[in-house]
DSSP file (Angstrom, degrees, kcal/mol; ACC not computed):
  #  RESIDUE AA STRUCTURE BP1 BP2  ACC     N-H-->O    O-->H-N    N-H-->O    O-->H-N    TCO  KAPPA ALPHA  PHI   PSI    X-CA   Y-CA   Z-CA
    1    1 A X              0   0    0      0, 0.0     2,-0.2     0, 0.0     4,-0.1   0.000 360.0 360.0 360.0 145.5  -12.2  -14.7    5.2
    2    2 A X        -     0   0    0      2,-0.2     4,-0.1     1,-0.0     0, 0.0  -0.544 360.0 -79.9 -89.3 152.6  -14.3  -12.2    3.4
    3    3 A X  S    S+     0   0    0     -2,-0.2     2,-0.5     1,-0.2    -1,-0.0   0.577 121.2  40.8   5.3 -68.3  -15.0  -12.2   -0.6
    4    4 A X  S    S-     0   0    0      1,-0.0    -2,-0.2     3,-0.0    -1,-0.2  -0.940  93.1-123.3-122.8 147.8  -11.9  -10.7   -1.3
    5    5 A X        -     0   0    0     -2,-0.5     2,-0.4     1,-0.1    25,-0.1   0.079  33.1 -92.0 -65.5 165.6   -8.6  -11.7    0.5
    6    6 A X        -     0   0    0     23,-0.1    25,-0.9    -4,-0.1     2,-0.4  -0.739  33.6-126.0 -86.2 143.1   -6.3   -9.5    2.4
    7    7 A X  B     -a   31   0A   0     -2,-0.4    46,-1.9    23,-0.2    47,-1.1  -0.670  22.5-146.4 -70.2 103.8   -4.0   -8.3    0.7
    8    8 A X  E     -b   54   0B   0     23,-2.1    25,-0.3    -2,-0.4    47,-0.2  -0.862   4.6-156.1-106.0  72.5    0.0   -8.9    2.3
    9    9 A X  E     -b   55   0B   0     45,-1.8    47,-2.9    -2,-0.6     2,-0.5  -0.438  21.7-175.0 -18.6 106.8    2.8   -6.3    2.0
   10   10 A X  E     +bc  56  34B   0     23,-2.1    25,-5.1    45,-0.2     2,-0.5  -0.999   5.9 178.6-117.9 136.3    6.3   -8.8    2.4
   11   11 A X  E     +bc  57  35B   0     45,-1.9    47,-3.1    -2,-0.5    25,-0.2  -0.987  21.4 134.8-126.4 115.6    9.4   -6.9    2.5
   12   12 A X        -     0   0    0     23,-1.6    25,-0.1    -2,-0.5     5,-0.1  -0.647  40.0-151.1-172.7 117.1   12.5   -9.2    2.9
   13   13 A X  S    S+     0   0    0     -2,-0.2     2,-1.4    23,-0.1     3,-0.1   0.770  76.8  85.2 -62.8 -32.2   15.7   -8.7    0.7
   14   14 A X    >>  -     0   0    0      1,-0.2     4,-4.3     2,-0.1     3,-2.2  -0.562  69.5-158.7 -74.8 112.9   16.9  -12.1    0.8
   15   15 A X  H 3> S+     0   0    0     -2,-1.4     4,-4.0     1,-0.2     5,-0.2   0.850  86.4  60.4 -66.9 -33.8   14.9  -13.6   -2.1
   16   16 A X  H 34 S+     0   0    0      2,-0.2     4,-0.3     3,-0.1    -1,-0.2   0.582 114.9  39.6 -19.2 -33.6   15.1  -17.3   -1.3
   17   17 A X  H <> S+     0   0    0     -3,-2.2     4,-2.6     2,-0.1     5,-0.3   0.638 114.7  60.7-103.9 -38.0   13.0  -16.3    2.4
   18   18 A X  H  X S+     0   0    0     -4,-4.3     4,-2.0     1,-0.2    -2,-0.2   0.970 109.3  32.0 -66.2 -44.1   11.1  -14.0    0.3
   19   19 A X  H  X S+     0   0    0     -4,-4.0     4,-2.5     1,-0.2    -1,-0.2   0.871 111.9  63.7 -64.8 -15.2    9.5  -16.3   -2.1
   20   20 A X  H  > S+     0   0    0     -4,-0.3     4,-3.3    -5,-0.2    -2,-0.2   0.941 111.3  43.5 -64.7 -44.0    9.4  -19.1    0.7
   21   21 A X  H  X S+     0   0    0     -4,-2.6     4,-0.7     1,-0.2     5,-0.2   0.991 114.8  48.0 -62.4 -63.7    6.9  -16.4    2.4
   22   22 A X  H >X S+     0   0    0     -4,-2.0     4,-2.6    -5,-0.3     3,-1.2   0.730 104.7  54.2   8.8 -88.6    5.2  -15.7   -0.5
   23   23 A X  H 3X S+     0   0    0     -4,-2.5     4,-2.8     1,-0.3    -1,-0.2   0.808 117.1  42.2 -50.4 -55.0    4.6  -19.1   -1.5
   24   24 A X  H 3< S+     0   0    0     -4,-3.3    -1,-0.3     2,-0.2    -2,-0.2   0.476 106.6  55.2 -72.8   5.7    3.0  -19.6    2.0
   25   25 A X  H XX>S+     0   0    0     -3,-1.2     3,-1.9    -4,-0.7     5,-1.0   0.768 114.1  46.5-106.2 -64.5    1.1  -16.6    2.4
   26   26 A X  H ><5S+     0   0    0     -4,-2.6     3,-1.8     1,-0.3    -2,-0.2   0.926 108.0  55.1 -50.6 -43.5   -0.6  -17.7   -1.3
   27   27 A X  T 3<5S+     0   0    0     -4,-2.8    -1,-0.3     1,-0.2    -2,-0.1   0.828 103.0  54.9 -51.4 -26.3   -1.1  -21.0   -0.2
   28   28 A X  T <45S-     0   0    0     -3,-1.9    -1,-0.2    -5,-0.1    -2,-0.2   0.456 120.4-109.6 -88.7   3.0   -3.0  -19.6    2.7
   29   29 A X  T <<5S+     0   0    0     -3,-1.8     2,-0.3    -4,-0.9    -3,-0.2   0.704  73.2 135.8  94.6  19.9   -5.1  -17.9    0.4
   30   30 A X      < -     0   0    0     -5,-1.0     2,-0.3   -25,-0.1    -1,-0.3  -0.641  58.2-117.1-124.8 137.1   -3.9  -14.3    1.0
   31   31 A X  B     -a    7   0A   0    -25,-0.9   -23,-2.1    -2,-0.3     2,-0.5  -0.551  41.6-141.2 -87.6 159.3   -3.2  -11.9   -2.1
   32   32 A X        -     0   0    0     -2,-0.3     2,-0.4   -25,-0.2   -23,-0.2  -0.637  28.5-179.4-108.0  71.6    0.6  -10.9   -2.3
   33   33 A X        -     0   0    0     -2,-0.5   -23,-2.1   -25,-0.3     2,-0.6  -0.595  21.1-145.0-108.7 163.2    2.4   -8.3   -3.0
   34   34 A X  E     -c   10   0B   0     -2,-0.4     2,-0.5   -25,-0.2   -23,-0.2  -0.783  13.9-179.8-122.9 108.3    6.5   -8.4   -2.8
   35   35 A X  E     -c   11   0B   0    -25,-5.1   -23,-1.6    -2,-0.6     6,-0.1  -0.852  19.9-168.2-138.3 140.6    9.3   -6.1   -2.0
   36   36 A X  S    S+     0   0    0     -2,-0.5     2,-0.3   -25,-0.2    -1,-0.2   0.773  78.7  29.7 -42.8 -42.7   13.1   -6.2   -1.9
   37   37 A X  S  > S-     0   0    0    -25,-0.1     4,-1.2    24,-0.1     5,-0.1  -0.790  76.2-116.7-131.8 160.4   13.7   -3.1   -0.1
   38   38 A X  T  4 S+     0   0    0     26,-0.5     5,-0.2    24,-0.4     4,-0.1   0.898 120.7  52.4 -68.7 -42.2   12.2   -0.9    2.4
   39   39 A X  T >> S+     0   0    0      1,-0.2     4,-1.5     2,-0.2     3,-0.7   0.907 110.7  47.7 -72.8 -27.2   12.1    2.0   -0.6
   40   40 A X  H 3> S+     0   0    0      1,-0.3     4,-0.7     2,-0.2    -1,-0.2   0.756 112.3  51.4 -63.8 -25.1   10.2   -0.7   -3.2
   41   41 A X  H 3X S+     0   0    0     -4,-1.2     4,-0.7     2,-0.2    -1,-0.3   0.346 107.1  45.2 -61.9 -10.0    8.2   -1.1   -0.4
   42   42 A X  H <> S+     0   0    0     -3,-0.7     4,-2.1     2,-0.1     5,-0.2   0.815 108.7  67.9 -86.4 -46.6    7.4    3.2    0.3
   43   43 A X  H  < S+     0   0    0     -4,-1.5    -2,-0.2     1,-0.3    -3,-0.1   0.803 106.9  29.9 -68.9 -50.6    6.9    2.9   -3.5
   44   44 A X  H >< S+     0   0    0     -4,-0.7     3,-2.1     1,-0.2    -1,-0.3   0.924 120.2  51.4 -66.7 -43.1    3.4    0.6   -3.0
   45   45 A X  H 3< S+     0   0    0     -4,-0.7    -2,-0.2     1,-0.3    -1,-0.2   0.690 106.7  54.6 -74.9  -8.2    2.2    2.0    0.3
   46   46 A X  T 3< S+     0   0    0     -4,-2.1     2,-0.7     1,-0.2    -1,-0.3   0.534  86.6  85.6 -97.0   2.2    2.4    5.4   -1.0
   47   47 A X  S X  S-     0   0    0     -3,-2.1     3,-2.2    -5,-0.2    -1,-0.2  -0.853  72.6-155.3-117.1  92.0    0.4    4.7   -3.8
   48   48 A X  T 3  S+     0   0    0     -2,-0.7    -1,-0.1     1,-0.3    -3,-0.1   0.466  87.7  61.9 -63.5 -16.4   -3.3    5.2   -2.2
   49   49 A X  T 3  S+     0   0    0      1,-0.1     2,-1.0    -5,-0.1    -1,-0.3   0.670  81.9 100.8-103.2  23.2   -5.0    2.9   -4.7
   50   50 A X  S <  S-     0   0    0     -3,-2.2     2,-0.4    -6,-0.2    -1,-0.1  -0.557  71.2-140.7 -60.2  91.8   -3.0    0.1   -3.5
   51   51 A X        +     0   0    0     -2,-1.0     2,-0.5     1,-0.1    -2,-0.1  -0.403  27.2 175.0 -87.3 125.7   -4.8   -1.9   -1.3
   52   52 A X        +     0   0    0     -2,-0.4   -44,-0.2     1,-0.1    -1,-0.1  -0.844  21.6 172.2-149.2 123.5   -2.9   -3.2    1.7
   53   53 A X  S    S+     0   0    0    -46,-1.9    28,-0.8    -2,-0.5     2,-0.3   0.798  70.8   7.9 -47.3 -64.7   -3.7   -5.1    4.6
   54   54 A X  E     -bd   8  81B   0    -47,-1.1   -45,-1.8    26,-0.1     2,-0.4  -0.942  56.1-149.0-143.1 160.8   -0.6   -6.0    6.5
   55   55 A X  E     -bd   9  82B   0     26,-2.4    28,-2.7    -2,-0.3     2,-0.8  -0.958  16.0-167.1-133.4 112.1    2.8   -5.0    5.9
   56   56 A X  E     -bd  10  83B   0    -47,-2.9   -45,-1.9    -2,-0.4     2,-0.3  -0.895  14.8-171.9-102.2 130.1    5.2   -7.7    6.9
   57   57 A X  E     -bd  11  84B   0     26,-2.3    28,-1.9    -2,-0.8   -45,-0.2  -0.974  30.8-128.0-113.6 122.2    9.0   -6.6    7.2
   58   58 A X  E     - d   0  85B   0    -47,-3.1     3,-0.2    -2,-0.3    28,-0.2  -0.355  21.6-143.4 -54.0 159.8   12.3   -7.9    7.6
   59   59 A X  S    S+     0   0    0     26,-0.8     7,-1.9     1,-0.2     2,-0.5   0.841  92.9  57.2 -84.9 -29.0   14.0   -6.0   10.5
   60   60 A X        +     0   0    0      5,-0.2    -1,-0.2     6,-0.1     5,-0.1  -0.238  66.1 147.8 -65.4  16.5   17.3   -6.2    8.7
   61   61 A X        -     0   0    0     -2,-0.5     5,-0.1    -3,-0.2   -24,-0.1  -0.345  51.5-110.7 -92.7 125.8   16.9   -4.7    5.4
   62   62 A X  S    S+     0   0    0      1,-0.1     2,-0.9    -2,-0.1   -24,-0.4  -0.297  88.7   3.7 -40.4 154.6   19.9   -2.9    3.9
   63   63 A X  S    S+     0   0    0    -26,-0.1     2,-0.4   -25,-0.1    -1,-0.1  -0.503 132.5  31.4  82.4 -90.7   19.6    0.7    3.7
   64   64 A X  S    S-     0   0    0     -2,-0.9   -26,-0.5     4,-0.0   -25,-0.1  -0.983  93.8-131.6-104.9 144.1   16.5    1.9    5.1
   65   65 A X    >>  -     0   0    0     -2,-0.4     4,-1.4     1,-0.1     3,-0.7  -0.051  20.5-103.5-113.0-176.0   15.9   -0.7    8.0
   66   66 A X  H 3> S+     0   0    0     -7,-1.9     4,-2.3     1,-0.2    -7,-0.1   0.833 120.9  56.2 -77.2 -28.4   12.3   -2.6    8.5
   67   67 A X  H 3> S+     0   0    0     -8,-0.4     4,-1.0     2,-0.2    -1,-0.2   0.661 106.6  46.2 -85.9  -2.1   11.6   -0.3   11.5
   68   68 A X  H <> S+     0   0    0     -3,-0.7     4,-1.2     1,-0.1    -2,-0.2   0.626 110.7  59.7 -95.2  -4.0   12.0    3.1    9.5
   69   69 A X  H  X S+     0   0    0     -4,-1.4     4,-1.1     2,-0.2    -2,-0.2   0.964 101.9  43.4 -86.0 -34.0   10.1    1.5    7.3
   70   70 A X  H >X S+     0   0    0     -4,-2.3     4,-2.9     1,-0.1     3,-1.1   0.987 109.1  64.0 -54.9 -57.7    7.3    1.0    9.5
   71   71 A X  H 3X S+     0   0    0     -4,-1.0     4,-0.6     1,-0.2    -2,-0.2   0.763 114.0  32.2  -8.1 -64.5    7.7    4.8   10.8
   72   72 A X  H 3X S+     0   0    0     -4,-1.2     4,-0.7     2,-0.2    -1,-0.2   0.487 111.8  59.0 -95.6 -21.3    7.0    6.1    7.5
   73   73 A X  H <X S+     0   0    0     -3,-1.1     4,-3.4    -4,-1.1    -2,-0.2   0.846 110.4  48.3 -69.1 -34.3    4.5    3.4    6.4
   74   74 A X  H  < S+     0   0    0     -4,-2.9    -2,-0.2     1,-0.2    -3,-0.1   0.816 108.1  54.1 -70.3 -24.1    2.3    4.5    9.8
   75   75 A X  H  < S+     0   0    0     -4,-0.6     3,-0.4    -5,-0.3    -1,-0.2   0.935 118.5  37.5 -76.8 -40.0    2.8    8.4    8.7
   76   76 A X  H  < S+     0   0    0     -4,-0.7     2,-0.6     1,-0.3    -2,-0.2   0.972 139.5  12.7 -51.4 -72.1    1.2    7.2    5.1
   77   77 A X    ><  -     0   0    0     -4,-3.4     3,-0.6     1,-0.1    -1,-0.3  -0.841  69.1-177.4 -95.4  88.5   -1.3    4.7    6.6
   78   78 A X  T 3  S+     0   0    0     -2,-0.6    -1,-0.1    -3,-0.4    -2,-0.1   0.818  86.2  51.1 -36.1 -39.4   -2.0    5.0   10.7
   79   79 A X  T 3  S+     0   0    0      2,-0.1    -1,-0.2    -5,-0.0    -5,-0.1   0.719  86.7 127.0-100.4 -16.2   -4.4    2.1   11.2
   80   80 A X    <   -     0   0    0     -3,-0.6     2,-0.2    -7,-0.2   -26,-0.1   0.069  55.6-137.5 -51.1 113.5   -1.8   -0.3    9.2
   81   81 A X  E     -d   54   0B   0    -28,-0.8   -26,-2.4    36,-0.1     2,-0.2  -0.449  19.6-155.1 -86.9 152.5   -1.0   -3.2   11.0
   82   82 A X  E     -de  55  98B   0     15,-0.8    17,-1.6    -2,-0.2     2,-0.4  -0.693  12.3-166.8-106.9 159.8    2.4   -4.2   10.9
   83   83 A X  E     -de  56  99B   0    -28,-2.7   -26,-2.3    -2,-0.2     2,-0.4  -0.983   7.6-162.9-138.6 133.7    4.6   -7.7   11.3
   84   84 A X  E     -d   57   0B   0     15,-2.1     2,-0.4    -2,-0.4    17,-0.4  -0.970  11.3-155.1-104.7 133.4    8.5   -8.1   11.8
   85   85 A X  E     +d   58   0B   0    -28,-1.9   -26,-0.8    -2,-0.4     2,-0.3  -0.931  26.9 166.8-113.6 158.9   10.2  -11.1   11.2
   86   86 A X  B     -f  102   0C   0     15,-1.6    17,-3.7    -2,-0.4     3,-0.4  -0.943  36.8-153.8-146.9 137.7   13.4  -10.8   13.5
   87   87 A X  S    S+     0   0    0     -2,-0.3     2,-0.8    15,-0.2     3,-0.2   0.801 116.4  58.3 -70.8 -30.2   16.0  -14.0   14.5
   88   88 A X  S    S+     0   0    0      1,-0.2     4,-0.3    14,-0.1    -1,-0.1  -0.362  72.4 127.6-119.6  34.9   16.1  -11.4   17.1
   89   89 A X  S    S+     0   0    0     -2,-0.8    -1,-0.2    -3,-0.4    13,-0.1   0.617  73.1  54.1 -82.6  -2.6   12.1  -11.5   18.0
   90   90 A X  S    S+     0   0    0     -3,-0.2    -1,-0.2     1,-0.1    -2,-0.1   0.925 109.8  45.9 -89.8 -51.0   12.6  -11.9   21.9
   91   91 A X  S    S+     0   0    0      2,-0.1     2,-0.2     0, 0.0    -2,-0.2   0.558  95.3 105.8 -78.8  -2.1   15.1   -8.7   22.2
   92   92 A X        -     0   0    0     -4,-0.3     2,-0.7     2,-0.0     8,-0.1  -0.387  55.6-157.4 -68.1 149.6   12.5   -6.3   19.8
   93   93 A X        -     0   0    0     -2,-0.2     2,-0.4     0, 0.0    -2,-0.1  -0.871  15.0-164.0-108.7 115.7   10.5   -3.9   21.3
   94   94 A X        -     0   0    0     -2,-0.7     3,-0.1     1,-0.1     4,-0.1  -0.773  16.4-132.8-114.5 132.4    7.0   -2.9   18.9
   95   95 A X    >   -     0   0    0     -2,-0.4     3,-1.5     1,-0.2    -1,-0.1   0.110  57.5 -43.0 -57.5 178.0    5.0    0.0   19.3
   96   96 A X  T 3  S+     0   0    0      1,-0.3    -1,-0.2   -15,-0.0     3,-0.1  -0.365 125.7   1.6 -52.8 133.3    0.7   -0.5   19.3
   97   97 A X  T 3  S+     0   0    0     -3,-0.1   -15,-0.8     1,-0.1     2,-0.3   0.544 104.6 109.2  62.5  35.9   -0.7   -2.8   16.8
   98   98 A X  E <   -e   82   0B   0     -3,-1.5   -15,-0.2   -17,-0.2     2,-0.2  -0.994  52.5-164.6-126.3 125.7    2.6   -3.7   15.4
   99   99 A X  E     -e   83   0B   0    -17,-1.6   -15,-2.1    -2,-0.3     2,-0.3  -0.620  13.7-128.3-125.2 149.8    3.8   -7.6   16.3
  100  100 A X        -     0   0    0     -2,-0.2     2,-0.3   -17,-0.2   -15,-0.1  -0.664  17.2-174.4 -99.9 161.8    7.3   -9.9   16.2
  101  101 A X        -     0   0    0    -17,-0.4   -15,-1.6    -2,-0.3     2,-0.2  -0.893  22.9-140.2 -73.1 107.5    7.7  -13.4   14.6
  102  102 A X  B     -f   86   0C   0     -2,-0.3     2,-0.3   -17,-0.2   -15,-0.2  -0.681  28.8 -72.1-102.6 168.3   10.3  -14.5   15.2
  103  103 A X  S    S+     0   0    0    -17,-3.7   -14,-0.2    -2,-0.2     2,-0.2  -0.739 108.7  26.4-110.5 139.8   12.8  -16.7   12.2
  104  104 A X  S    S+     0   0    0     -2,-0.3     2,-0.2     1,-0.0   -18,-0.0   0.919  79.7 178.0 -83.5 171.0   12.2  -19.3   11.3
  105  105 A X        -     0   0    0     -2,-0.2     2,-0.2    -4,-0.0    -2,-0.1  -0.693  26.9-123.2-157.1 137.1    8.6  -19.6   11.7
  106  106 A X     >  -     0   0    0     -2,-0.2     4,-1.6     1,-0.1     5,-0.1  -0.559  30.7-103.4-102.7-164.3    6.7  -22.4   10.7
  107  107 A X  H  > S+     0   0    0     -2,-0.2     4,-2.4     2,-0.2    -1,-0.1   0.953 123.9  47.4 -89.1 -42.8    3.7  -22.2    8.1
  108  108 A X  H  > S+     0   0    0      2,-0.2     4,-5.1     1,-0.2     5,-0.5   0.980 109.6  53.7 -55.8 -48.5    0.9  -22.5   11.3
  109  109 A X  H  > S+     0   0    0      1,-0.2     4,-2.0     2,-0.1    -1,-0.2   0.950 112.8  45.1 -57.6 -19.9    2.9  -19.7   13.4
  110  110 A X  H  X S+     0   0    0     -4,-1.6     4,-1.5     1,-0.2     3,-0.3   0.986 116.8  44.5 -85.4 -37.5    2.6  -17.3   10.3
  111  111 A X  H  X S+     0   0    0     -4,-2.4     4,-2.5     1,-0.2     5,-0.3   0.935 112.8  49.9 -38.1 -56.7   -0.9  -18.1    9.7
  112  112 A X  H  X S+     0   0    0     -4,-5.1     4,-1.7     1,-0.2    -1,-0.2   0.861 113.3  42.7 -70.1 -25.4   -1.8  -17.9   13.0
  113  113 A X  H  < S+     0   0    0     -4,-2.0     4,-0.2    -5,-0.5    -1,-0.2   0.888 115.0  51.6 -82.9 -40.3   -0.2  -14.4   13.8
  114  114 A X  H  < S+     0   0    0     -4,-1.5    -1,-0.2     2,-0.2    -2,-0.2   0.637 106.5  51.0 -97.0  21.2   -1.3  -13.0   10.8
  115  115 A X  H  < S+     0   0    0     -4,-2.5    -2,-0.2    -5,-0.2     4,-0.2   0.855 115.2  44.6 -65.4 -38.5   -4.8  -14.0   11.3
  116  116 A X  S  < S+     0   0    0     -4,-1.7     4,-0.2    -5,-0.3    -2,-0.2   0.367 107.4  53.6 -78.8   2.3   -4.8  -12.6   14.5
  117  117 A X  S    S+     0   0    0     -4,-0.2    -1,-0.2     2,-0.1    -2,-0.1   0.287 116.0  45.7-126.4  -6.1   -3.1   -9.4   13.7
  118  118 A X  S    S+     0   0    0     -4,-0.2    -2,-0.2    -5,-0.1    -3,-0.1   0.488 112.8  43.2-104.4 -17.0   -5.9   -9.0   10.9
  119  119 A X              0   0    0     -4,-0.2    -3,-0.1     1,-0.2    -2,-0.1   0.703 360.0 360.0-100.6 -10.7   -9.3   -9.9   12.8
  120  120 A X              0   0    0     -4,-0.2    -1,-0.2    -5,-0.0    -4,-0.1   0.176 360.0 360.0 -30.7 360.0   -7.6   -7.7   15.5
């Protein structure tokens, strides 16, 4: 890891799996930032001096859903890599440089996928 850590977009409405990610993401040393909804989530990425790394999403989000949210995070940012957690990670299909997890996860698979989806 470089100087300063990367910086971790989680979007996931249930808050009980969202601080559990959280909480492992910090442990792993990774700076955090948190959203309920796909649109509190527009709210960060749109804001250019925001620094963000990876943008991990539920696919299931009420309202606007984790894949319009990538959509419209990639017109903001291109190069951004993106993460879904899915129950449903064998039946997604993900565009270039965007990756499944599938739920539940243990604390090594999310390390290891987003280590690799950031040294990528």
């Amino acid at each position: 890891m470089s100087a300063t850590a990367p910086t971790i977009l989680v979007v996931e409405d249930d808050t009980v799996v969202r601080m559990l990610i959280v909480d492992v993401l910090e442990e792993l040393a990774f700076k955090v930032l948190e959203a309920d909804s796909g649109k509190a989530a527009l709210a960060l990425i749109e804001d250019s001096a925001q620094t963000i790394d990876l943008l991990m999403t539920d696919v299931g989000l009420p309202g606007m859903d984790g894949r319009e949210l990538a959509t419209q995070a990639r017109v903001l940012r291109p190069t951004l890599p993106i993460l879904f957690a899915s129950g449903y990670a064998e039946s997604i299909e993900v565009p270039e440089r965007m990756s499944v997890i599938g739920k539940p996860f243990s604390i090594e698979q999310l390390r290891d996928k987003v280590l690799s989806m950031l040294t990528a």
